[in-house]
N, C-alpha and C positions, 0 to 999 in steps of 0.2 A: 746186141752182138750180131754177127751179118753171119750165118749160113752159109756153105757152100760157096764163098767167094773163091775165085779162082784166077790163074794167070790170064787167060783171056778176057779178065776183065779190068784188069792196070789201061790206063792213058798213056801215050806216047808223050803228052803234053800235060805236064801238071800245073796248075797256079796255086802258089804255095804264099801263107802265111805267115810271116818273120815275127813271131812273139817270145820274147825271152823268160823262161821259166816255166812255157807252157807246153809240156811235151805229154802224146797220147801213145800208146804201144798197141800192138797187136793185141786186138781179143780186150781191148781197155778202151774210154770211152772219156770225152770231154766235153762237158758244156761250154758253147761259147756266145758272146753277145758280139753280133756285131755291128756295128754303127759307124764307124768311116765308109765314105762314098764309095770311093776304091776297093774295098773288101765287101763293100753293099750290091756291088757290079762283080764282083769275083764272084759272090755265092746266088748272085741271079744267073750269071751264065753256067755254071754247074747242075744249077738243081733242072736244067733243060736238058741233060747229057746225063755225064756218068757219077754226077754228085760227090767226088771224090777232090780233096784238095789235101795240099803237104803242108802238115804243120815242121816250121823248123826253127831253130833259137839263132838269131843272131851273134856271130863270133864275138866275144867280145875282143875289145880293141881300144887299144889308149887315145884313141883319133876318136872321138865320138860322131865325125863326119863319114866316117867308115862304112859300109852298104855290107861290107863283109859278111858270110853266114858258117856255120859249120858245115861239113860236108856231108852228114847226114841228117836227114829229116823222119818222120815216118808220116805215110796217107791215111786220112780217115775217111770215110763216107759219110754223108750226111744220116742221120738215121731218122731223124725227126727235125721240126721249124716250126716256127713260129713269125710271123709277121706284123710288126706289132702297129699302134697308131702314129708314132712317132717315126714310120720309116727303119725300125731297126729290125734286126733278123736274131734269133735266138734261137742258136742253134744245138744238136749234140749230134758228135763226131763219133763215129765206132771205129778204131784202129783197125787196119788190114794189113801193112805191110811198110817196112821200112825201105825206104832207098838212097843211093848216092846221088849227089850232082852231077849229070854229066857235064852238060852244059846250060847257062842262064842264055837266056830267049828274050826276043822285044818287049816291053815292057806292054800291055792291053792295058786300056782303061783306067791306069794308075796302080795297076796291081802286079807282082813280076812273077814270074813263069819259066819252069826251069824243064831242060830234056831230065827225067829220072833214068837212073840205072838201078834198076830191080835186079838182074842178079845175084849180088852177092847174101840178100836175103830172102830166100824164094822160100827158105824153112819154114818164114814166119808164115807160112799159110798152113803151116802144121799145126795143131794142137797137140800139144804133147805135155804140155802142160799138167796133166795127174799124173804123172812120172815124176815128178820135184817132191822131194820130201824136204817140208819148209819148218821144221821144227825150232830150227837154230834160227833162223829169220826172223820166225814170231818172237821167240823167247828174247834174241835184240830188240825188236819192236817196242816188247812190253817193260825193256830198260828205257829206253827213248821215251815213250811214254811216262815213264813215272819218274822222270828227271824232268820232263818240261812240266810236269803236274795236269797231266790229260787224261780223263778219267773216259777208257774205252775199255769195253769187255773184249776182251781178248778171245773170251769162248765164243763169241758173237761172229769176233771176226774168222776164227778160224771156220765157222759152215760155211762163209764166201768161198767162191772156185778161188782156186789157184791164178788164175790167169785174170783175176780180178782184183787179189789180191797185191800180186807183180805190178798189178797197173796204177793202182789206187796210192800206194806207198810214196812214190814220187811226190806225186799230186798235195800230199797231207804232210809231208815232214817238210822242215824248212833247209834243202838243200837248194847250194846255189848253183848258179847258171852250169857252170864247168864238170859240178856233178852231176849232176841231170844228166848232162850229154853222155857221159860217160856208160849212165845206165843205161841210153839209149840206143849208144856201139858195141853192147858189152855184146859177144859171137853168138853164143849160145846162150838157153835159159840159166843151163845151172852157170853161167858169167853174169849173167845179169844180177842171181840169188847172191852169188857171193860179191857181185858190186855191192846189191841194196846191205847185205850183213856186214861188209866193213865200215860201210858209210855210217848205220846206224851205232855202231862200235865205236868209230874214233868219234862221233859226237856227245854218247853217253860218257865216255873215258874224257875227255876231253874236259865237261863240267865238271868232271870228277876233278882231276888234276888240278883245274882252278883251284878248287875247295879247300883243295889241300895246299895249295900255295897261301889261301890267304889263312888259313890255320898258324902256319908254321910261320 
């Protein structure tokens, strides 16, 4: 996790990442391998500078020819790498801050590059995060869990912070693309808490209701 990041430390110029289902939040952290040329030249030019690149999910779209992206992303910073013998980078991303598109930029080196608009979430360099009381969260969690038959202690997970917690859940349940995003717009944290608790609700209900259909 990054210390003391602050607004004078965002890029004017971000080169941003298009991976669908791979979203990182603030204060939350992603490993990533990467191995295309173009993303091999994106995180050699970073790691000389401000180390910071926008992960964001491709819009989906019935044209699979489509370049299209959603309109938020969020930055992470490199925190660590690795450079392996085969040419690939393996990396882990610490979230800092989400942003909007303002505008997409020349394309560099086969990798695209967008102006960011940091405004509208300048919060996320707050922690506030031990102010969420995630009681109800967990307790959906631990339906989720014992519906898909995944055998996680729960008392385990709750000594994780908070802010590790919010980030980790995405990553580990099998929400699709469109969810995701959703987590990753939601305003506030307690929007986000009550994203992550519907989402794990209507998937645990939802098995259920099968059950009962092919019961009856």
């Amino acid at each position: 996790m990054i210390k003391n990041f602050s607004k004078s430390d965002l890029p004017d110029t971000l080169p941003i990442f298009p991976l669908p289902g791979a979203v990182v939040f603030p204060f939350g952290s992603l490993p990533l391998n990467i191995f295309e040329p173009r993303y091999i030249a994106m995180i050699e030019s970073v790691l000389s500078t401000h180390r910071i690149i926008g992960m964001i999910q491709p819009a989906v779209h019935k044209n699979k020819n489509e370049k299209k992206l959603y309109p938020v992303g969020c930055a992470g910073k490199i925190i660590s790498f690795t450079e392996t013998s085969d040419s690939r980078f393996l990396i882990e991303l610490s979230g800092t801050l989400r942003f909007k598109i303002k505008k997409e930029l020349t394309i560099l080196k086969g990798y695209r590059r967008i102006e960011p608009d940091w405004s509208p979430f300048l919060n996320d360099l707050k922690n506030d995060y031990h102010l969420l009381n995630l009681s109800t969260l967990l307790m959906e969690l631990k339906k989720y869990f014992d519906k898909n038959s995944i055998n996680v202690d729960l008392n385990e997970i709750s000594k994780i912070s908070n802010e590790q917690i919010l980030a980790s859940i995405p990553q580990i349940c099998s929400f699709k693309v469109v969810e995701k995003q959703a987590i990753l717009e939601a305003t506030t944290l307690q929007d986000r808490v009550d994203v992550l608790t519907s989402l794990l609700r209507m998937y645990t209900l939802e098995g259920n209701e099968n059950d009962n259909d092919t019961i009856n």
